[in-house]
C-alpha positions in Angstrom: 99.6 81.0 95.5 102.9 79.1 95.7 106.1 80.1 93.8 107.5 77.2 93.1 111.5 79.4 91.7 110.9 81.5 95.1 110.8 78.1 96.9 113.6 76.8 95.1 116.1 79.8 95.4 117.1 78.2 99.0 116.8 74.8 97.3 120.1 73.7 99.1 119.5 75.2 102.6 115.3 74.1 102.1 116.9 70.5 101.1 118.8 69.4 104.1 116.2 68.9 106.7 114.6 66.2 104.1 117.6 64.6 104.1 118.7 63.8 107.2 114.9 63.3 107.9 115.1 60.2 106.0 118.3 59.3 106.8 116.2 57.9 109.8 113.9 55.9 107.7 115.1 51.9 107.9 112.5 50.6 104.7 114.9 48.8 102.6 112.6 47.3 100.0 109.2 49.9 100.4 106.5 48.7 98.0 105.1 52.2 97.8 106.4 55.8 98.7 104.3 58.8 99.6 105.7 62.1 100.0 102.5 64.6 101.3 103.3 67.6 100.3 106.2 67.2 97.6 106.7 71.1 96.4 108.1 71.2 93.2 109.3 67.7 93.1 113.2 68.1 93.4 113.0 66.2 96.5 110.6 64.1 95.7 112.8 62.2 92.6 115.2 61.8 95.3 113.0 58.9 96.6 113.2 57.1 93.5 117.0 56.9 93.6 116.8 55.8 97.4 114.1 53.4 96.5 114.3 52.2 92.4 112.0 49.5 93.3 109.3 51.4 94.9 106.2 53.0 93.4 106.6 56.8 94.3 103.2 58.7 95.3 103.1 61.9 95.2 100.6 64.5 96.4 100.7 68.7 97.2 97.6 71.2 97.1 99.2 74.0 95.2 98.7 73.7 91.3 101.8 75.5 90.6 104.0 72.7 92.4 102.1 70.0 91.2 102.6 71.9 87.5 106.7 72.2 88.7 106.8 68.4 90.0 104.8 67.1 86.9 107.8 69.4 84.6 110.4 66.8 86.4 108.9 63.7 85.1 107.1 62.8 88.5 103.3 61.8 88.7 102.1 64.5 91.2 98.7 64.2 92.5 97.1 67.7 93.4 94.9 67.4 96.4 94.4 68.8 99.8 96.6 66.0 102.6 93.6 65.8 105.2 91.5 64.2 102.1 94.6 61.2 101.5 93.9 57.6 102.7 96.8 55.1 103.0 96.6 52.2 100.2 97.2 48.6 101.5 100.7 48.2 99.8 102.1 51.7 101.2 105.5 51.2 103.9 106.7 54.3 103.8 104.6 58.2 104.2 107.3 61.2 104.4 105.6 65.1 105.2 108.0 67.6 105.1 107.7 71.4 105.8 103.9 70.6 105.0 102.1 69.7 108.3 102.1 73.4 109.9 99.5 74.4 107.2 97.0 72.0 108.7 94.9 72.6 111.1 95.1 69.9 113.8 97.3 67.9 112.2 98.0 65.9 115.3 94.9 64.1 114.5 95.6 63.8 110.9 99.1 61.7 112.1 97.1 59.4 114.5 94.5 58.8 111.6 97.3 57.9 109.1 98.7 55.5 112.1 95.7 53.7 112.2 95.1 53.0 108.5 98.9 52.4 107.6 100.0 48.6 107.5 102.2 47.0 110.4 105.9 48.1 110.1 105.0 51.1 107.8 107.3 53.7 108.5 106.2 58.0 108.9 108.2 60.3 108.3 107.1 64.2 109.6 109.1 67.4 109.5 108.1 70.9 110.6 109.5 74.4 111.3 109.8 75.2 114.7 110.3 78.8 114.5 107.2 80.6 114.5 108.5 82.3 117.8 111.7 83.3 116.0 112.5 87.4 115.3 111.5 86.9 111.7 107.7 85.9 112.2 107.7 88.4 115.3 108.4 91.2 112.7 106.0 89.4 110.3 103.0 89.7 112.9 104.3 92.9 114.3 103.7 94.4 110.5 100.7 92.8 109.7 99.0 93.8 113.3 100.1 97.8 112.7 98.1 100.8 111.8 99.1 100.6 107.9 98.2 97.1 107.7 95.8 96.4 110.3 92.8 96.4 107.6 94.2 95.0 104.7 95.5 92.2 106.5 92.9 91.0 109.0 92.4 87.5 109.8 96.0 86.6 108.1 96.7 84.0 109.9 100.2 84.5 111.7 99.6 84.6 115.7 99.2 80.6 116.4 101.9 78.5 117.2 101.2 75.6 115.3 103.0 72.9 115.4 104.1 70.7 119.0 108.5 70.0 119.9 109.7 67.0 119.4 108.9 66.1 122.9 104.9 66.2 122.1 105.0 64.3 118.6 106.9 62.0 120.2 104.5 61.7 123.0 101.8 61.6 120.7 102.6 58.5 118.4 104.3 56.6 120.6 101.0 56.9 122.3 99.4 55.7 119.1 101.4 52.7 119.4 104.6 53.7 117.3 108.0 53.1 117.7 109.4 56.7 117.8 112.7 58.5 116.9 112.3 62.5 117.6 114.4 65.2 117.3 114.9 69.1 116.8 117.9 70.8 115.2 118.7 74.5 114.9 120.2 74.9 111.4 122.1 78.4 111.0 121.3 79.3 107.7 124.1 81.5 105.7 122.3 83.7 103.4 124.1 85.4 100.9 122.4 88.7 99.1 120.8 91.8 99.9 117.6 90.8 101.9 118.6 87.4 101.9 116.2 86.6 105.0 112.8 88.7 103.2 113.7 86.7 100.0 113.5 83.0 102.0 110.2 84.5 103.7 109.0 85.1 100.4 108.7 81.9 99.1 106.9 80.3 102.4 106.1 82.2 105.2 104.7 85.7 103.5 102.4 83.6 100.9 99.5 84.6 102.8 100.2 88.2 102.7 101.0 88.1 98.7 97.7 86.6 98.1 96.0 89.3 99.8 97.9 92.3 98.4 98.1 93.4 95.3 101.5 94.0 93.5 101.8 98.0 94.7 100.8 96.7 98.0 102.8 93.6 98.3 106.0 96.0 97.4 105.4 98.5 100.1 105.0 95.7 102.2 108.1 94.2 101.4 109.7 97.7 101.8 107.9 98.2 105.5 109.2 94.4 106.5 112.8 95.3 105.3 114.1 97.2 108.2 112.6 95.2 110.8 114.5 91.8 108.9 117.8 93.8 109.0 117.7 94.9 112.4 116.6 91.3 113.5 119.4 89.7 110.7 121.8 92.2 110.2 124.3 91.7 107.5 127.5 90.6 107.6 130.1 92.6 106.2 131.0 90.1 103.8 127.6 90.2 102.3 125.9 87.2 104.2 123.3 86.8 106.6 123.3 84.4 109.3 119.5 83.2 110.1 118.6 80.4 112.3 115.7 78.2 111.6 114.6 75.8 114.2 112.7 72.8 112.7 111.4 69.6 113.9 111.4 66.0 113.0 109.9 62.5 114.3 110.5 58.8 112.4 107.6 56.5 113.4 107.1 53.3 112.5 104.0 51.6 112.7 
């Protein structure tokens, strides 16, 4: 189950990539914007400023973020992203921080290549830093001896998404025109267990939804020391983490 104030208490740092993702986009008059994966919305309503004109589309498989997009005035749709189809009139898709959920999602981008109209324009960002110390500590918890059973099957070993390099490779491939990119942000993270609170609201939801609340807290409490010798604190109070993420601009 999503959070959608744990999400949001990075709202900033979580914002940026989104940004400068579409900063790439060149639709100047879109009929129709789609944002696959919208969260809570407050990125989504920035799409309507960007774009008054355009008809903004909305979509995320959580019920609480479609419940916290909704609250912001903003149609959400709730729906799973593999089961969307492109409408005739739509020039611009943007996927942020959404695609690593999905299973072969590489085949999911070529299909939405396909059925988009000439000279629509996809936008895709992912993390890239499921080889980073922080999920390294999240797998080397969840594979120990106190967790071992309780946490079978979660799914935290695969490497799921491709570099820049591959998504590039891939939809230029599909006949795009292709713009891709990777950029490590260093993150500064004020607060005690600044890093296990941004984990919280993304990477460690399957682990809350298979503990219960005892058990989530003495996770938490296990996970802290390995976060803080990964991250350690600064002695002004901050916590530099970097976070590798992806991007690609296609246009169809």
């Amino acid at each position: 189950m999503w959070n959608p104030d744990a999400y949001l208490s990075f709202a900033d740092d979580r914002g940026r990539p989104f940004h400068e993702l579409l900063a790439r986009v060149g639709a100047v008059t879109p009929r129709r914007v789609v944002d696959l994966g919208c969260g809570p919305g407050n990125l989504t309503a920035t799409l309507a400023r960007r774009w008054p004109a355009a008809a903004i589309e909305a979509w995320d498989s959580s019920p609480q973020m479609v419940a916290a997009a909704r609250q912001r005035g903003i149609a959400a749709h709730l729906g799973d992203v593999r089961d969307w189809t492109p409408r005739p009139d739509i020039d611009v898709v943007v996927s942020n921080a959404t695609l690593h959920w999905v299973p072969d999602h590489a085949a999911l981008l070529t299909r939405w290549v396909r059925e988009l109209p000439a000279g629509a324009w996809l936008a895709v960002g992912v993390p890239g830093n499921f080889d980073a110390p922080s999920h390294r500590a999240v797998r080397e918890l969840v594979a120990s001896r106190t967790w071992a059973d309780a946490l079978a099957d979660t799914a935290f070993g695969a490497l799921p998404v491709d570099g820049a390099t591959g998504y590039a490779e891939l939809l230029a491939d599909a006949g795009c025109r292709v713009d891709a990119w990777e950029t490590t942000y260093v993150h500064v993270l004020a607060g005690e267990h600044a890093v296990l609170r941004w984990l919280s609201g993304t990477t460690l939801r399957p682990v809350r939804e298979r503990l219960d609340d005892d058990g989530w807290q003495r996770f938490r409490r296990d996970l802290i020391p390995l976060l803080d010798a990964a991250y350690p604190p600064r002695a002004d109070g901050t916590t530099l983490f970097p976070f590798r993420r992806i991007f690609v601009v296609a246009q169809v």
